[in-house]
C-alpha positions as CSV (number, residue, x, y, z in Angstrom):
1,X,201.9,266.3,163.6
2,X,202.2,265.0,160.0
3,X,202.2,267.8,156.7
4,X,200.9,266.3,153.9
5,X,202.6,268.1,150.7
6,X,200.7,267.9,146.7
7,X,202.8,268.8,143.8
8,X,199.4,270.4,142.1
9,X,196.1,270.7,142.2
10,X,195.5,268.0,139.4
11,X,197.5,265.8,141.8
12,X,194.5,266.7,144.6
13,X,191.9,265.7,142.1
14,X,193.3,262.8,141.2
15,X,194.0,260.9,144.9
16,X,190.2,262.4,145.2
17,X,189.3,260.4,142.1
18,X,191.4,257.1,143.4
19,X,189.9,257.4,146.8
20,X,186.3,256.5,145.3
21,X,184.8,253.6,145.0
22,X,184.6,252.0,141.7
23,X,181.3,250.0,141.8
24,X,178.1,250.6,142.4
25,X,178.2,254.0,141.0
26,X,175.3,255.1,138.6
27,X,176.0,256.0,135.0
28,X,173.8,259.3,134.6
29,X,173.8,261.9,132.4
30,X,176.2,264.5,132.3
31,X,175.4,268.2,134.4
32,X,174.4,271.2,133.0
33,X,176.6,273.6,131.5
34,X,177.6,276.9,133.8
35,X,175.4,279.6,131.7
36,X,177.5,282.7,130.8
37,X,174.8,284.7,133.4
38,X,175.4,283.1,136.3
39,X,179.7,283.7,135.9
40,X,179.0,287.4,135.0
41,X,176.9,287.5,138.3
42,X,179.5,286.1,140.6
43,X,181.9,288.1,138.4
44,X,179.4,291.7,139.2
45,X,179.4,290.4,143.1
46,X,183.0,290.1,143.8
47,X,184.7,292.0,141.5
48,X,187.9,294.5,143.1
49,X,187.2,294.3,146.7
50,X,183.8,292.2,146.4
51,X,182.8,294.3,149.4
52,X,179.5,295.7,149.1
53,X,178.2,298.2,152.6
54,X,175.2,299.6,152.9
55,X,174.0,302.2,156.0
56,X,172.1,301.0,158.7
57,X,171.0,304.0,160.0
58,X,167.1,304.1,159.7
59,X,167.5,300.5,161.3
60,X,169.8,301.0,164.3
61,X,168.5,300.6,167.4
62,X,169.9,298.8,171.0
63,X,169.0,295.6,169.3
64,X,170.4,296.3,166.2
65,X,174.0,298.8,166.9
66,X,175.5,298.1,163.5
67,X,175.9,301.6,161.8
68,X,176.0,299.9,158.7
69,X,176.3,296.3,157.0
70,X,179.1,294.6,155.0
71,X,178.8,292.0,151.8
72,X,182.3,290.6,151.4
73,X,182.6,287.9,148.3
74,X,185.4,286.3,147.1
75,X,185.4,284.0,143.7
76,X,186.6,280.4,142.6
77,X,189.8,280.0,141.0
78,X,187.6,280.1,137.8
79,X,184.5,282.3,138.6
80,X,182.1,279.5,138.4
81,X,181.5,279.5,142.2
82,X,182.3,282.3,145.4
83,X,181.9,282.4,149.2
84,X,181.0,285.4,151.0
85,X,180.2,286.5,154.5
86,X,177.5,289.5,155.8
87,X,178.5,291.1,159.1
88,X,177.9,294.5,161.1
89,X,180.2,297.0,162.2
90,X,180.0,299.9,164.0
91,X,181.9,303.3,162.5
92,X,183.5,301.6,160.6
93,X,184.4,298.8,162.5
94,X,183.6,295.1,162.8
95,X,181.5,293.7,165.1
96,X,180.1,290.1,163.9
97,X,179.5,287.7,161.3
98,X,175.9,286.9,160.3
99,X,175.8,284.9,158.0
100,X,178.6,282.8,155.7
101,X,177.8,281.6,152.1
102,X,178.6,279.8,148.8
103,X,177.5,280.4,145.8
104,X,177.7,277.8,143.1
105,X,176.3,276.0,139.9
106,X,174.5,272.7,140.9
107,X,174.7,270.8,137.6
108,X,172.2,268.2,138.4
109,X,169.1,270.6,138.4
110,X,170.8,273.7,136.2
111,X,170.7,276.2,139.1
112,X,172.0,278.7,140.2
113,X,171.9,277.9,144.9
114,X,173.5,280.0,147.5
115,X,174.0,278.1,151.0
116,X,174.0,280.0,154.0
117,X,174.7,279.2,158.0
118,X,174.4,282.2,160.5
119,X,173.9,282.4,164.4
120,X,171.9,280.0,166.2
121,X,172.1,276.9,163.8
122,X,170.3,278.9,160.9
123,X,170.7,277.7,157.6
124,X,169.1,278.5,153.9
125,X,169.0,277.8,150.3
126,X,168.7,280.0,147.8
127,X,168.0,280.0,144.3
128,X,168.9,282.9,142.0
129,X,167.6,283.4,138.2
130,X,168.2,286.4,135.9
131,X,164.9,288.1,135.2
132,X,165.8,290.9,133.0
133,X,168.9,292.6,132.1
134,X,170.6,293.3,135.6
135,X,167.9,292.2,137.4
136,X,167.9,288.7,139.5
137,X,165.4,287.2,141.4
138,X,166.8,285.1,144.5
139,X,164.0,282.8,147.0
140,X,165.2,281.4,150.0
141,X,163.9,279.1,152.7
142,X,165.5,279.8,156.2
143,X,165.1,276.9,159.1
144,X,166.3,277.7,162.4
145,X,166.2,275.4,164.7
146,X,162.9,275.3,167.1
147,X,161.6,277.7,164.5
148,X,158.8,276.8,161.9
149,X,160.6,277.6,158.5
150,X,160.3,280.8,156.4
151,X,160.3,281.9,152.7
152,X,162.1,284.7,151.8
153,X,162.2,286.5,148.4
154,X,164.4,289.2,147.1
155,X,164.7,291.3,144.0
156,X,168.4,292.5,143.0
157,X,168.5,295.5,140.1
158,X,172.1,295.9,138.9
159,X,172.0,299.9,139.1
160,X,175.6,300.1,137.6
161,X,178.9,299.1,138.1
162,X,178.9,300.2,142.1
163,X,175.6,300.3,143.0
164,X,172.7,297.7,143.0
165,X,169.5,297.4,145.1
166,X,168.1,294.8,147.0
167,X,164.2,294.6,147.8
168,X,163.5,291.3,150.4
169,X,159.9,290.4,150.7
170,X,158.3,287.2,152.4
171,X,156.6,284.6,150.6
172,X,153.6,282.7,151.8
173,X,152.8,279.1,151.4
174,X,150.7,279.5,148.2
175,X,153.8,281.0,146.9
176,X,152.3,284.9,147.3
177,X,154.6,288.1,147.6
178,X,154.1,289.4,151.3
């Protein structure tokens, strides 16, 4: 097997750069700006650790053993971007991933998108927008396949530096909190 060795990372970028084609790409205009909020969000999520557990208790059941459930984030080299996984574990330890994600600016339409892929070919998007100081709103559209798709919503209040609050919901197709 052959190692392939870079002397940096601006040596990665540009073979990456080379590699393109040089025609037939588009002039367009140049991407949005990563706003200040969106860093200090990433920043909030995966700060120390970037592990976030909450107890499953009222939840457990033979379909659902996890005693409680694990946010682990990680950032970018420069805090624009972070990936992150949510799995179970039962006192105290880990049972299974459920879902993998990336968080990142997408210049081209100035928002702020999580993507997800879990267990059995499920996969979302999510958008997530500041709505208050500390407070983000985040919609989602989950599509599994065989599955008709579904809408999910959830409100995330910042309660302080260890703490903050999640409240899901479902959205309809008018667009309705359920």
């Amino acid at each position: 097997m052959r190692t392939h060795h870079l002397t940096s990372i601006a040596g990665l970028v540009t073979a990456l750069l080379l590699a393109l084609p040089s025609t037939g790409l588009a002039q367009t205009q140049a991407g949005a700006p990563v706003p200040e909020w969106h860093v200090e969000h990433l920043d909030y999520m995966s700060r120390e650790s970037g592990r976030w557990v909450t107890d499953n208790a009222a939840y457990r059941s033979e379909n659902e053993p996890a005693t409680e459930y694990v946010l682990e984030f990680g950032p970018s080299f420069d805090g624009s971007s972070m990936t992150g996984r949510l799995y179970g574990q039962v006192n105290g330890r880990y049972t299974v991933t459920l879902w993998e994600y990336r968080s990142y600016w997408y210049a081209a339409t100035a928002t702020s998108l999580v993507s997800q892929f879990g267990w059995d070919g499920a996969s979302g998007i999510r958008t997530i927008r500041p709505e208050g100081d500390g407070i983000f709103r985040v919609e989602q559209t989950v599509v599994t396949p065989g599955l008709p798709s579904r809408i999910e919503g959830h409100l995330l209040t910042v309660i302080d530096e260890d703490t903050h609050r999640t409240n899901a919901y479902g959205i309809d197709a008018s667009g309705r909190q359920i």
